[in-house]
KEVOSE-883344 format. One record per residue (C-alpha): x, y negated, z negated. Coordinates in steps of 0.25 Angstrom, whole numbers, always signed. Layout:
BEGIN
      xx      yy      zz
       X       Y       Z
...
***
This chain:
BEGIN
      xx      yy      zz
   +1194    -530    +258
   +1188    -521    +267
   +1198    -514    +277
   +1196    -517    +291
   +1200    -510    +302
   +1202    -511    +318
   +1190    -517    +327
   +1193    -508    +339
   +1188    -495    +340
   +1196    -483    +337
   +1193    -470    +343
   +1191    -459    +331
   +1194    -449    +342
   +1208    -449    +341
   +1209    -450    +326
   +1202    -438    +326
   +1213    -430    +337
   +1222    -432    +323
   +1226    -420    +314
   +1218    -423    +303
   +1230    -424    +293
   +1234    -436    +302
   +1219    -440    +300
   +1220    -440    +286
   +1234    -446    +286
   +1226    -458    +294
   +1215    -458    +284
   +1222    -460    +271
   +1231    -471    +276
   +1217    -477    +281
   +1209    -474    +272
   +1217    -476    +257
   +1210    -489    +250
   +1219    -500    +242
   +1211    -497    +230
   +1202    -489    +224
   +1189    -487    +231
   +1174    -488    +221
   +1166    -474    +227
   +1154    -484    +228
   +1159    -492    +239
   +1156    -490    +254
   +1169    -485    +261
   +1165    -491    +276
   +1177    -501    +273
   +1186    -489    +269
   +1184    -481    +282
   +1188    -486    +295
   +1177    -485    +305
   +1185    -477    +315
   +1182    -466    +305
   +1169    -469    +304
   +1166    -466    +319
   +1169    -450    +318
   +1163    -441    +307
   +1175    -432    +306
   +1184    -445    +303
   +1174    -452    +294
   +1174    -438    +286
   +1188    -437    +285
   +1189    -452    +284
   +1181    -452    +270
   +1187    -440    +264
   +1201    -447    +267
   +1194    -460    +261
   +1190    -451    +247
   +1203    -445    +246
   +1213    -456    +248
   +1206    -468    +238
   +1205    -469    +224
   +1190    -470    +223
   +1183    -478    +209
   +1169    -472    +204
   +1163    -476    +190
   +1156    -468    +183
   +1146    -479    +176
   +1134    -474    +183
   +1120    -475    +178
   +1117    -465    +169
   +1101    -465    +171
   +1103    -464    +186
   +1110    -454    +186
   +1124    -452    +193
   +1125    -461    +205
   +1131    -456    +218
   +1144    -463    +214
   +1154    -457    +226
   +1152    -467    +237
   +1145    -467    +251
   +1151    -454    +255
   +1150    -444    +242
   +1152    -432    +248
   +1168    -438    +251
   +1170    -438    +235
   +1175    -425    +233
   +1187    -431    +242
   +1190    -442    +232
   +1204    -439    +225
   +1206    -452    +216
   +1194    -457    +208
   +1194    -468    +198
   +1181    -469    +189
   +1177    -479    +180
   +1168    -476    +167
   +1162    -480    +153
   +1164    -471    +141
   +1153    -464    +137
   +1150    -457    +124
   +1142    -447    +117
   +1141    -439    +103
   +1141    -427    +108
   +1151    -416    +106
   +1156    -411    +118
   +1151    -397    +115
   +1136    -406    +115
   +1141    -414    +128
   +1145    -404    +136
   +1131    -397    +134
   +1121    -410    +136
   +1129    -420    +141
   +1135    -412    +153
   +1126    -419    +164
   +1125    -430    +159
   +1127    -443    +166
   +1141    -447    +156
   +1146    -431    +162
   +1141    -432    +176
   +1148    -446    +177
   +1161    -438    +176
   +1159    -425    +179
   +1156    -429    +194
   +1172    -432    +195
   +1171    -415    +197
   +1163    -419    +210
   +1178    -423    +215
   +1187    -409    +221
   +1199    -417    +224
   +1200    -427    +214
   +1216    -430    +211
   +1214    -442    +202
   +1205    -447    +193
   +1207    -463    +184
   +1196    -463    +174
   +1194    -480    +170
   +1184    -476    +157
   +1180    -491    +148
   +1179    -486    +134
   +1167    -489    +129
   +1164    -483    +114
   +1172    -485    +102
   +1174    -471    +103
   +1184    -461    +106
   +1185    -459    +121
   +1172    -451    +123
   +1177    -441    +135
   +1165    -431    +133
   +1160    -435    +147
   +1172    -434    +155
   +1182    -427    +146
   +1178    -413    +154
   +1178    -419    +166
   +1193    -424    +167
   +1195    -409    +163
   +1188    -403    +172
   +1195    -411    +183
   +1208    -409    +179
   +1205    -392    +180
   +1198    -393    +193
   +1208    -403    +201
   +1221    -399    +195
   +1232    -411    +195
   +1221    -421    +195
   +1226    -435    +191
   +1216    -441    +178
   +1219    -454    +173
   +1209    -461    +163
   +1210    -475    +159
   +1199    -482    +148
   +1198    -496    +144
   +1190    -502    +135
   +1187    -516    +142
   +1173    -515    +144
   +1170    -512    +130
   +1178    -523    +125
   +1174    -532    +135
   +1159    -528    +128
   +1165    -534    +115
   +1172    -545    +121
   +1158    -548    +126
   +1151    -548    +113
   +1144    -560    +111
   +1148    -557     +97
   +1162    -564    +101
   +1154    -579    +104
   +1152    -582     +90
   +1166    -586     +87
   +1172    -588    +101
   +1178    -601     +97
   +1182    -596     +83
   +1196    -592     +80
   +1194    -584     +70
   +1186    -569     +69
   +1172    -569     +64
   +1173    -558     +55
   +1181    -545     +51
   +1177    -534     +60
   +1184    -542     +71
   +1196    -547     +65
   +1205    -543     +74
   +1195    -554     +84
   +1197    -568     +89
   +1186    -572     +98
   +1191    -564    +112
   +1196    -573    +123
   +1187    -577    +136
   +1189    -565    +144
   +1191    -552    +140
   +1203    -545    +148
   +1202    -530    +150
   +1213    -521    +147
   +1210    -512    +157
   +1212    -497    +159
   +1223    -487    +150
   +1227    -475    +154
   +1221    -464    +143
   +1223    -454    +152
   +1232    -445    +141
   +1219    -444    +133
   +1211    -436    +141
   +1221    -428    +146
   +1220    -412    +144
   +1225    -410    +128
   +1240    -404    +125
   +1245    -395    +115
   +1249    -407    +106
   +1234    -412    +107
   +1229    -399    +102
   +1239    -397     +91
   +1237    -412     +85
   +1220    -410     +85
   +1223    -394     +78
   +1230    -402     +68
   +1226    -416     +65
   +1212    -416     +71
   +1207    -401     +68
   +1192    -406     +68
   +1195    -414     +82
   +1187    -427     +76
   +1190    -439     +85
   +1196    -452     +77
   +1187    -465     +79
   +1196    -473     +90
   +1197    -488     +84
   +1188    -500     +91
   +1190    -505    +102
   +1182    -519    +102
   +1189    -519     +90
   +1203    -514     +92
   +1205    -519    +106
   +1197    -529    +108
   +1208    -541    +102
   +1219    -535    +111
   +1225    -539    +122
   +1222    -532    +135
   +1234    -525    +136
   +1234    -522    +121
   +1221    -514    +122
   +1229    -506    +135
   +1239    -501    +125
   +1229    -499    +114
   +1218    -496    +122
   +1221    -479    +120
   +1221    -481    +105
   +1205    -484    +108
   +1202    -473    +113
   +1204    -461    +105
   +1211    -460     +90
   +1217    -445     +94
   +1220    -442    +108
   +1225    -427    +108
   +1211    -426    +101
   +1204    -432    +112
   +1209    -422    +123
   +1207    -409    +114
   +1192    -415    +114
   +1193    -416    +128
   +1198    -403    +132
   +1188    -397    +122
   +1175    -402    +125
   +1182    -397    +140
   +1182    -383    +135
   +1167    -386    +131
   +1164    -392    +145
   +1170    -380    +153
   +1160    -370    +144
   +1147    -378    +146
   +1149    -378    +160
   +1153    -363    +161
   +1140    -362    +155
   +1130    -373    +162
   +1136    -363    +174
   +1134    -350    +168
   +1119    -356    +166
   +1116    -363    +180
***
């Protein structure tokens, strides 16, 4: 519901006899939002009009607005058009957000990271993340990423990212979360399931582990794998040196397969299982295709 606010006319005037710090006092008790606010959406419901009347209060007004709300951006943009203009009516107030939640697809590729980081750097899958760098006074960042290959989590496109925001904005606050409801709710959508709806019984061996599913598919929501891409520790270096010298990545078992006869809140508790076979393995990746992002950059500078 849209806020409303007092039919009579207030004078700005007298707002504006107030020490700004009383000002911004006034804002963020205002301003602050009972949920999170999509960057698309048009903030005249947000904003009172008294501050609308001054352009001191208005400007103050918006970078309060940024600053105090959690604000919701998806990455899923059209990779033909290019990156859309994704930060609102009022772009240049971005670089006053502090809580950001995005939303994304994984993405994958083939390449090595030495191979990425060379030709894939401006791509649209990097430019999608690497605009998060756009933001000075970021504090917290919750990634919601729908697993979508029965891969091991590709991080290739936003691994060096996460990095580079924890080096630059020290203290930052990530927290990634993954799911894999829209790729189950692909194979819960399988017309494939039709032919034996009002069988009891599985129609062959692959998918033993299947009954024909129930009406509705129910989602389980987002986990917390934020332990995974975390920055790697000793232990983690230690255990690849020794068990995993050529730093080859296990095959992760299926997830339509695995997951798909659970219950809801089975697949939350198995969920991490599905997205990489050796953790400590997956952060030493990270950290070194990091290293490899740092030097291409050094050089792309040394160049420009």
């Amino acid at each position: 519901m849209a806020p409303t606010w007092p039919a009579s006319p207030v004078r700005a005037e007298l707002l504006l006899k107030l020490p700004r710090e009383l000002r911004d006092g006034i804002y963020d008790h205002v301003l602050k939002q009972s949920g999170e606010v999509p960057l698309k959406a048009s903030y005249l419901d947000g904003i009172p009009p008294l501050f609308w009347k001054d352009a001191t209060l208005l400007a103050e007004a918006l970078q309060n607005f940024y600053a105090v709300n959690t604000f919701v951006l998806s990455l899923e943009t059209d990779a033909f058009k290019g990156l859309a203009k994704p930060w609102g009516p009022y772009p240049e107030a971005k670089t006053h957000i502090r809580h950001l939640v995005i939303t994304c697809g994984e993405r994958y590729s083939i390449k090595s990271a030495a191979e990425y980081e060379e030709t894939a750097w401006c791509s649209h899958d990097r430019r999608r993340w690497s605009q998060l760098l756009e933001l000075p006074n970021l504090r917290s960042l919750t990634v919601n990423l729908q697993k979508m290959h029965e891969t091991s989590l590709f991080t290739m496109d936003f691994g060096p990212i996460l990095y580079a925001l924890r080096e630059s904005r020290p203290g930052i606050n990530i927290t990634f979360n993954i799911s894999f409801d829209e790729k189950l709710q692909s194979v819960f959508d399988d017309p494939w399931w039709s032919q034996f709806n009002h069988s009891p019984q599985p129609v062959n061996q692959q998918f033993a582990a299947f009954n024909a599913p129930p009406d509705r598919y129910k989602e389980m929501g987002f986990i917390d794998i934020s332990e995974l891409v975390a920055a790697p520790s000793e232990e983690d270096y230690r255990y690849v040196a020794e068990f995993l010298p050529r730093k080859k990545m296990p095959a992760v078992p299926r997830a339509a397969e695995g997951l798909m006869s659970e219950t809801a809140a089975n697949r939350r508790v198995l969920g991490k299982y599905y997205v990489v076979k050796e953790p400590g393995l997956l952060r030493v990746l990270m950290e070194d295709q990091y290293r490899v992002y740092l030097k291409c950059e050094k050089e792309r500078e040394a160049r420009a």
